[in-house]
BAGU-875360 format. One record per atom (N, C-alpha, C): residue number from 1; residue in three letters; x, z, y. Coordinates in steps of 0.1 Angstrom, whole numbers. Last residue first. Example, Ala and Ser with C-alpha at 12.3 -4.5 7.8 and 13.67 -1.06 7.14 Angstrom:
{k->2 | r->SER | x->128 | z->71 | y->-22}
{k->2 | r->SER | x->137 | z->71 | y->-11}
{k->2 | r->SER | x->129 | z->79 | y->0}
{k->1 | r->ALA | x->132 | z->78 | y->-57}
{k->1 | r->ALA | x->123 | z->78 | y->-45}
{k->1 | r->ALA | x->132 | z->78 | y->-33}
END
This chain:
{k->105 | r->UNK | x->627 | z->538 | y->723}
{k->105 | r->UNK | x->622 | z->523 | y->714}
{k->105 | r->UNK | x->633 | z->523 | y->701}
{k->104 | r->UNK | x->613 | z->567 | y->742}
{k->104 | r->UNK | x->627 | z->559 | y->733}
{k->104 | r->UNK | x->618 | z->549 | y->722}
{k->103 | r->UNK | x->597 | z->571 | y->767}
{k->103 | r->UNK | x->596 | z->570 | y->751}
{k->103 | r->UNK | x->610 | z->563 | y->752}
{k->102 | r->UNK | x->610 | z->592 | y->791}
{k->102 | r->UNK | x->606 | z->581 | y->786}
{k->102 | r->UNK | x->606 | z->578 | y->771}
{k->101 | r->UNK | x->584 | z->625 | y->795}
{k->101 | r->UNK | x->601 | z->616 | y->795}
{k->101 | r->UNK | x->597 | z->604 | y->788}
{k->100 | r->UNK | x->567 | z->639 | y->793}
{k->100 | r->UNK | x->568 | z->630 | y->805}
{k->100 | r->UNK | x->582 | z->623 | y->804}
{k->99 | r->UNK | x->566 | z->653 | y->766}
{k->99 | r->UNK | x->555 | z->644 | y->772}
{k->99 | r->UNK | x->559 | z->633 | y->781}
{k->98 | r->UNK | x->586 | z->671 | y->761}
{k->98 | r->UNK | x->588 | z->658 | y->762}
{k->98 | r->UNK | x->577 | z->648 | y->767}
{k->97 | r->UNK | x->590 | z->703 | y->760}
{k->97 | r->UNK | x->584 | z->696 | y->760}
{k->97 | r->UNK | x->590 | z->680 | y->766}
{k->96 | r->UNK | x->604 | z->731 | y->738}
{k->96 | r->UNK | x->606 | z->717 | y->743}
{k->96 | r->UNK | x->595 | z->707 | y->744}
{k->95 | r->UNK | x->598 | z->764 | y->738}
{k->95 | r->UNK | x->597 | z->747 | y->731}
{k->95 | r->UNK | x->602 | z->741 | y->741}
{k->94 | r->UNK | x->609 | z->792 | y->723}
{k->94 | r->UNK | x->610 | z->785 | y->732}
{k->94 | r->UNK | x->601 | z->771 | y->725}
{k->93 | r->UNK | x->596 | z->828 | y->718}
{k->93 | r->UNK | x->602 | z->814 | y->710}
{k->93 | r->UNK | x->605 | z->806 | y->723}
{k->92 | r->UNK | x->594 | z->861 | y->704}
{k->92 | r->UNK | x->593 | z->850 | y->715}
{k->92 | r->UNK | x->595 | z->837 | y->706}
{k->91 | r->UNK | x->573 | z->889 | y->691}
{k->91 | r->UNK | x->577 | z->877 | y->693}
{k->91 | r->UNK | x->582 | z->867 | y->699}
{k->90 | r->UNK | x->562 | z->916 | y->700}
{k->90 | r->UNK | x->567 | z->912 | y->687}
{k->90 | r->UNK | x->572 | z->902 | y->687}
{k->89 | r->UNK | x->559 | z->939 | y->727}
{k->89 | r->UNK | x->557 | z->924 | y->724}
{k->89 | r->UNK | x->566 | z->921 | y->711}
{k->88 | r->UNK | x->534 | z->965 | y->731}
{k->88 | r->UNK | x->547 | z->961 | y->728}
{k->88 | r->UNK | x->549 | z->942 | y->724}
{k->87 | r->UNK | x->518 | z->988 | y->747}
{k->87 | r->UNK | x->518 | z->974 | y->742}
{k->87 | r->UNK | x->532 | z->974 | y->739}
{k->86 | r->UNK | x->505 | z->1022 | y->734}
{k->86 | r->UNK | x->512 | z->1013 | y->741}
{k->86 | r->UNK | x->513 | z->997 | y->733}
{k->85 | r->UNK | x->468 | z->1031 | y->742}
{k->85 | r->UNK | x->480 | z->1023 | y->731}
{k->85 | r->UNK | x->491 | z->1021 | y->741}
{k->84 | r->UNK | x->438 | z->1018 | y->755}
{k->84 | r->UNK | x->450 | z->1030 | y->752}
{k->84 | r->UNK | x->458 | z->1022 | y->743}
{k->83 | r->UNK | x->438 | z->1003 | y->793}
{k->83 | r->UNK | x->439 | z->1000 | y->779}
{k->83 | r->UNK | x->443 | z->1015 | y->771}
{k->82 | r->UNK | x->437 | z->1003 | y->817}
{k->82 | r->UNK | x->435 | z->1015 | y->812}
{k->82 | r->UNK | x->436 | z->1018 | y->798}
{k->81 | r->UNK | x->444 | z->982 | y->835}
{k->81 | r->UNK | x->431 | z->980 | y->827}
{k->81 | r->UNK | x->429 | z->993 | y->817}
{k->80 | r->UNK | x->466 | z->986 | y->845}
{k->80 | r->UNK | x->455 | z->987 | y->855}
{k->80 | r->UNK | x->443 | z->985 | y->849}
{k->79 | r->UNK | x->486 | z->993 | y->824}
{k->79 | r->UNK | x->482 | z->1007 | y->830}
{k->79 | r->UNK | x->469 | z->1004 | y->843}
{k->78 | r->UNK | x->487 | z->969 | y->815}
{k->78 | r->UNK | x->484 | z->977 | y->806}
{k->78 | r->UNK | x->480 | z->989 | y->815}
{k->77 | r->UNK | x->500 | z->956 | y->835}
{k->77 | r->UNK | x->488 | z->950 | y->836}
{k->77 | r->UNK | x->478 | z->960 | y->822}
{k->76 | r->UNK | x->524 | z->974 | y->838}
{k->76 | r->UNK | x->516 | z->973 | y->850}
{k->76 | r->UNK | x->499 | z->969 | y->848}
{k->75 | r->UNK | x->536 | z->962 | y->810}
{k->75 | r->UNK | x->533 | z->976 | y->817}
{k->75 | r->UNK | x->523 | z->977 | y->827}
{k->74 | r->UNK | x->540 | z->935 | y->818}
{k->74 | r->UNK | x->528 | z->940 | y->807}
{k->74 | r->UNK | x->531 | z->955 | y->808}
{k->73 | r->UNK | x->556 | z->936 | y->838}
{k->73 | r->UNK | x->545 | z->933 | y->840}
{k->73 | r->UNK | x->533 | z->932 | y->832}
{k->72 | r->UNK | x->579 | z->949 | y->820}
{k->72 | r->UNK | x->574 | z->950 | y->834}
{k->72 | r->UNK | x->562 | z->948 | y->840}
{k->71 | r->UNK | x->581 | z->927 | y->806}
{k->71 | r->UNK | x->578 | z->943 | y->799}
{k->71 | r->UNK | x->572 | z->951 | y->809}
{k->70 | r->UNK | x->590 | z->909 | y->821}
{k->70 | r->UNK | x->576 | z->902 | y->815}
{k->70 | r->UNK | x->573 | z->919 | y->806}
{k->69 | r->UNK | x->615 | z->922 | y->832}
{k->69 | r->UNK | x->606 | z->915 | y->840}
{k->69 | r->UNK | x->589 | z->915 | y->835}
{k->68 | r->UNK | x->628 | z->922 | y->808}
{k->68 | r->UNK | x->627 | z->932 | y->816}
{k->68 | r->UNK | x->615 | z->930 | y->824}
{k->67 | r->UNK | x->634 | z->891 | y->801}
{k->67 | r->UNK | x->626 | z->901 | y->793}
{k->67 | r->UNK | x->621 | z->913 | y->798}
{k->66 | r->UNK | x->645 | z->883 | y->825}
{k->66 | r->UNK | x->636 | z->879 | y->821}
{k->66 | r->UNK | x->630 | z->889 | y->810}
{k->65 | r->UNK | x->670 | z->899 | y->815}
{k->65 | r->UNK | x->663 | z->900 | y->834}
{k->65 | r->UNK | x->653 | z->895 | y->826}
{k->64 | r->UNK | x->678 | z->891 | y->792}
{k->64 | r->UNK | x->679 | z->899 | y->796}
{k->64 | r->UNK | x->666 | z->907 | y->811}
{k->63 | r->UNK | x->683 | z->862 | y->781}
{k->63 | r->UNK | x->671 | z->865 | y->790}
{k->63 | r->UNK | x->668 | z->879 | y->792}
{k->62 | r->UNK | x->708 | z->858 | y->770}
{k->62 | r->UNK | x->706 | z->853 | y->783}
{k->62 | r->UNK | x->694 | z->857 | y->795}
{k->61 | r->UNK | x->704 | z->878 | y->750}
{k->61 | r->UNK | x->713 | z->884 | y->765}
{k->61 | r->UNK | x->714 | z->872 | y->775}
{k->60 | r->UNK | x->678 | z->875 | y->732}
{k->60 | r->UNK | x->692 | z->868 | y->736}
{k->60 | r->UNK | x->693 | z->875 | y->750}
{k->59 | r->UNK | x->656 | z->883 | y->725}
{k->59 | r->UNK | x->667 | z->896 | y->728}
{k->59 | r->UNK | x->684 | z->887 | y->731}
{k->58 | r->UNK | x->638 | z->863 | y->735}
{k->58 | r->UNK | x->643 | z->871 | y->743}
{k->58 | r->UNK | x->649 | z->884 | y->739}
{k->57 | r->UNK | x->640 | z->848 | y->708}
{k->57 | r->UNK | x->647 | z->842 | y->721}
{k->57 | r->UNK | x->646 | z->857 | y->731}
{k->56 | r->UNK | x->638 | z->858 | y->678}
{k->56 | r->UNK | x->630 | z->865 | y->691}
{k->56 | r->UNK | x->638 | z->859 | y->704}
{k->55 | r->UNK | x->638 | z->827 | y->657}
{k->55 | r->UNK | x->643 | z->842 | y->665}
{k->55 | r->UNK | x->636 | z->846 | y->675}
{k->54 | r->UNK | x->624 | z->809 | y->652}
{k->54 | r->UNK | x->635 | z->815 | y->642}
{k->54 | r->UNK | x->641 | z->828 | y->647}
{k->53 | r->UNK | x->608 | z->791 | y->666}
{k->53 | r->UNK | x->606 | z->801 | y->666}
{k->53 | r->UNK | x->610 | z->808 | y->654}
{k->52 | r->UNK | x->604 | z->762 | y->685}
{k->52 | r->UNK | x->612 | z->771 | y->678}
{k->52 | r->UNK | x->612 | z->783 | y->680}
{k->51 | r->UNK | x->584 | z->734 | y->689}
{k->51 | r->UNK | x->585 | z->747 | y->695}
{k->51 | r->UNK | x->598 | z->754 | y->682}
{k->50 | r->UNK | x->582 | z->701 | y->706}
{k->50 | r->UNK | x->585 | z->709 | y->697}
{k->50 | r->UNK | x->588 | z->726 | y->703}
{k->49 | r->UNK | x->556 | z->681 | y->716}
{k->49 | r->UNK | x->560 | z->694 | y->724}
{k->49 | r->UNK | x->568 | z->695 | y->705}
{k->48 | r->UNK | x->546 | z->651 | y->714}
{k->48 | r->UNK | x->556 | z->657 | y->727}
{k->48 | r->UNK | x->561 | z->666 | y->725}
{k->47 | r->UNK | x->520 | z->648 | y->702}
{k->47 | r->UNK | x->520 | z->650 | y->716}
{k->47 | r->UNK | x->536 | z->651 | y->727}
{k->46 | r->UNK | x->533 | z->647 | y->682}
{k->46 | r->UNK | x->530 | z->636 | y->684}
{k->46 | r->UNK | x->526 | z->637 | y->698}
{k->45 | r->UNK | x->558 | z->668 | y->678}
{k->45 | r->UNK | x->548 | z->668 | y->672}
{k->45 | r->UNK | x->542 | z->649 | y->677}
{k->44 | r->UNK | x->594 | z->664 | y->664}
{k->44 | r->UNK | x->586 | z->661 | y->673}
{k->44 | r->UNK | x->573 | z->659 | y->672}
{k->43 | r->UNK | x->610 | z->667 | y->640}
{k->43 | r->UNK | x->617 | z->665 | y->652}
{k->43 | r->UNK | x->609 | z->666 | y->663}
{k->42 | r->UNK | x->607 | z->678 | y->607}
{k->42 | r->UNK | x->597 | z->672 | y->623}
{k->42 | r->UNK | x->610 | z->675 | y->634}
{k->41 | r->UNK | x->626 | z->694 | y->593}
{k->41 | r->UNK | x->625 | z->676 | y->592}
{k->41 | r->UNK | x->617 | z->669 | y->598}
{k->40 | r->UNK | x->653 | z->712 | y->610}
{k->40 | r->UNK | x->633 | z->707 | y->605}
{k->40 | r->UNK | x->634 | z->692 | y->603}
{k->39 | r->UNK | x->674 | z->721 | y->616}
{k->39 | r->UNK | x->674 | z->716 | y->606}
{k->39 | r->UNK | x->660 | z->712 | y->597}
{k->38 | r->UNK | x->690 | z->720 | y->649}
{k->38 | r->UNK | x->678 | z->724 | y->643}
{k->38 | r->UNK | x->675 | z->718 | y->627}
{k->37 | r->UNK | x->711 | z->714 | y->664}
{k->37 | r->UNK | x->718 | z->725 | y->657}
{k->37 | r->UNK | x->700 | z->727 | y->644}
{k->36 | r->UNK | x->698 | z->704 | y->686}
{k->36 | r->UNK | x->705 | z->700 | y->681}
{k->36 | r->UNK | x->708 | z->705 | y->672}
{k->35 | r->UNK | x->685 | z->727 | y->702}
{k->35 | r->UNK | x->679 | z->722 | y->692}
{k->35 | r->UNK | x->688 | z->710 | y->685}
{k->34 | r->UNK | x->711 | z->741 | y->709}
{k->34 | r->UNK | x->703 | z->745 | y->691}
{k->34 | r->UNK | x->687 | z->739 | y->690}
{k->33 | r->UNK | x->710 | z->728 | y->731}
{k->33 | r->UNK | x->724 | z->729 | y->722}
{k->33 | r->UNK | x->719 | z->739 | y->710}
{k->32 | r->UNK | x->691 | z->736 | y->745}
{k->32 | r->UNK | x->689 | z->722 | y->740}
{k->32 | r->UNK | x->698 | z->720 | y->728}
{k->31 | r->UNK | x->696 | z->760 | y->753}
{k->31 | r->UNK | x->683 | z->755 | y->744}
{k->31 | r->UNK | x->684 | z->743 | y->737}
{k->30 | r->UNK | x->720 | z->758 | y->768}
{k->30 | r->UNK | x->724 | z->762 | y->755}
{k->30 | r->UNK | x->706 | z->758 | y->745}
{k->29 | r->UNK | x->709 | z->744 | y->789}
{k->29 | r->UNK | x->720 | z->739 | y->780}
{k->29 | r->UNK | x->720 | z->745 | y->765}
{k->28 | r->UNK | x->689 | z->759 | y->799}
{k->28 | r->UNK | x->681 | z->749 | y->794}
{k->28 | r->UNK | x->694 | z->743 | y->783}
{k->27 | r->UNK | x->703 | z->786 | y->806}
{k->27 | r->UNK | x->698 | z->784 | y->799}
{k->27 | r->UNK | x->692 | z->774 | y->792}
{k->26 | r->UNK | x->706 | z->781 | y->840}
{k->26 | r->UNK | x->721 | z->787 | y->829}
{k->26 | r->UNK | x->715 | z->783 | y->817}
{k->25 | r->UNK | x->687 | z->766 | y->853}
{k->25 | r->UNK | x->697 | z->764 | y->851}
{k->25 | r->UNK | x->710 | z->767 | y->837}
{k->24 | r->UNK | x->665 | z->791 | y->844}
{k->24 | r->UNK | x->665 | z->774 | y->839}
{k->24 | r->UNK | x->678 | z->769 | y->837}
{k->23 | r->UNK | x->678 | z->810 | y->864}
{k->23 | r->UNK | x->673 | z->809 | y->850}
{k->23 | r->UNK | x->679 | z->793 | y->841}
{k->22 | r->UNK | x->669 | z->798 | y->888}
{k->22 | r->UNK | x->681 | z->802 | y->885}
{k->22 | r->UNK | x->685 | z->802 | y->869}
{k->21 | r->UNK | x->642 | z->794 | y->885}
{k->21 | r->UNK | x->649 | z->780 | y->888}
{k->21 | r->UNK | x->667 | z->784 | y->885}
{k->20 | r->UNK | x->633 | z->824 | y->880}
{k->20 | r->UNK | x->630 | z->810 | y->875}
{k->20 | r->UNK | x->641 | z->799 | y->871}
{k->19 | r->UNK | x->631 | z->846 | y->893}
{k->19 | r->UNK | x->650 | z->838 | y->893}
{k->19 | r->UNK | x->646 | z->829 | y->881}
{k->18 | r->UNK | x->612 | z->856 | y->902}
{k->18 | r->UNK | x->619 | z->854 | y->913}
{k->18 | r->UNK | x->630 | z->845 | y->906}
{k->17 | r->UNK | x->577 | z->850 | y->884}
{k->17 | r->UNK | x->594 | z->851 | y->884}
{k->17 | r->UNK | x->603 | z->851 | y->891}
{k->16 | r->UNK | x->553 | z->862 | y->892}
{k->16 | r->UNK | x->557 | z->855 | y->896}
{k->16 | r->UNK | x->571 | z->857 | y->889}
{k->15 | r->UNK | x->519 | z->866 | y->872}
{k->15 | r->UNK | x->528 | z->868 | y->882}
{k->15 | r->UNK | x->538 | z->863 | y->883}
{k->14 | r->UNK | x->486 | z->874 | y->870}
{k->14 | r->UNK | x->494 | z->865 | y->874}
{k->14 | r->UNK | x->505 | z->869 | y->883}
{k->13 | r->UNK | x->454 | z->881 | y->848}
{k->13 | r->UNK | x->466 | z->888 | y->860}
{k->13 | r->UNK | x->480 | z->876 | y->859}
{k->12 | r->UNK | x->425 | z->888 | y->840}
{k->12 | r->UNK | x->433 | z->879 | y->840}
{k->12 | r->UNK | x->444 | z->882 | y->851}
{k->11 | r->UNK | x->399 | z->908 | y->830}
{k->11 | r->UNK | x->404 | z->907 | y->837}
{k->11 | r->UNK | x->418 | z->899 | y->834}
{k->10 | r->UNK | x->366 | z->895 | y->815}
{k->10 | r->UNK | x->385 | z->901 | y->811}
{k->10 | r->UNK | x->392 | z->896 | y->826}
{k->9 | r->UNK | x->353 | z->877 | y->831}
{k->9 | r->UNK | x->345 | z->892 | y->828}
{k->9 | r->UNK | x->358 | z->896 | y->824}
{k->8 | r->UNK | x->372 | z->856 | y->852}
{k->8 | r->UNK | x->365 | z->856 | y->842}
{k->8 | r->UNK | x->360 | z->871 | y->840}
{k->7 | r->UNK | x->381 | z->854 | y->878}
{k->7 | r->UNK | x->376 | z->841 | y->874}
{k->7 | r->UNK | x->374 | z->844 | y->858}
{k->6 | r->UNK | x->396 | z->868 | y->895}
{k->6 | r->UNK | x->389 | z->874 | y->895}
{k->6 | r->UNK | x->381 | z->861 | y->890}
{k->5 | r->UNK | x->433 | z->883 | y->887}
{k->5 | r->UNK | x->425 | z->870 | y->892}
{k->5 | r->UNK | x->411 | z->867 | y->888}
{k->4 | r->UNK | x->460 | z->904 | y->905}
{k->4 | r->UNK | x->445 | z->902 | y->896}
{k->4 | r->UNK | x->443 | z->890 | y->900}
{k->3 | r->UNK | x->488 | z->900 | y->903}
{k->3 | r->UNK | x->481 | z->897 | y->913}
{k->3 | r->UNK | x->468 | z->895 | y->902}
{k->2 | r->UNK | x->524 | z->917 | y->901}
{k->2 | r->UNK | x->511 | z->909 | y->895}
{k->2 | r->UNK | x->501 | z->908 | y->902}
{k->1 | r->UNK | x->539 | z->929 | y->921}
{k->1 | r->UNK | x->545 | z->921 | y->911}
{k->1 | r->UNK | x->534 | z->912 | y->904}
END
């Protein structure tokens, strides 16, 4: 599931999503359908990227699998570095990146 990567003194680990592109699909709609719904008076940083972070995005039951998955591999990467404690994750969000799309005039 994860794959060490041997390019700094902290060990760094990498891994893979199987249902990504599946993912994206069902989800990028409804993302996009609250940021419309978004009531900031920044619409857009200057580089491009807006981020939202009003809710924990991954107890949404869209990302069910996905959540599983990345607990999954912070287990694994917690039990090969021996760390003590358990980890737990406190926060998600989503952004929207726009960099590469065409500027609107």
């Amino acid at each position: 599931m994860i794959e060490k990567q041997f390019i700094f003194p902290t060990q760094v680990f990498r891994g893979s999503y199987d249902k990504a592109q599946e993912l994206q699909k069902s989800v990028v709609p409804e993302l996009l359908a609250k940021e419309k719904t978004d009531a900031s008076p920044i619409r857009y940083t200057a580089n491009g990227y807006t981020s939202y972070g009003n809710e924990n995005i991954l107890e949404n039951p869209l990302f069910e699998d996905l959540k599983n998955f990345i607990d999954a591999c912070v287990q694994e990467c917690h039990n090969e570095t021996k760390l003590q404690h358990k980890p737990s994750l406190k926060s998600s969000w989503f952004s929207i990146n726009r960099i590469h799309l065409p500027r609107r005039t």
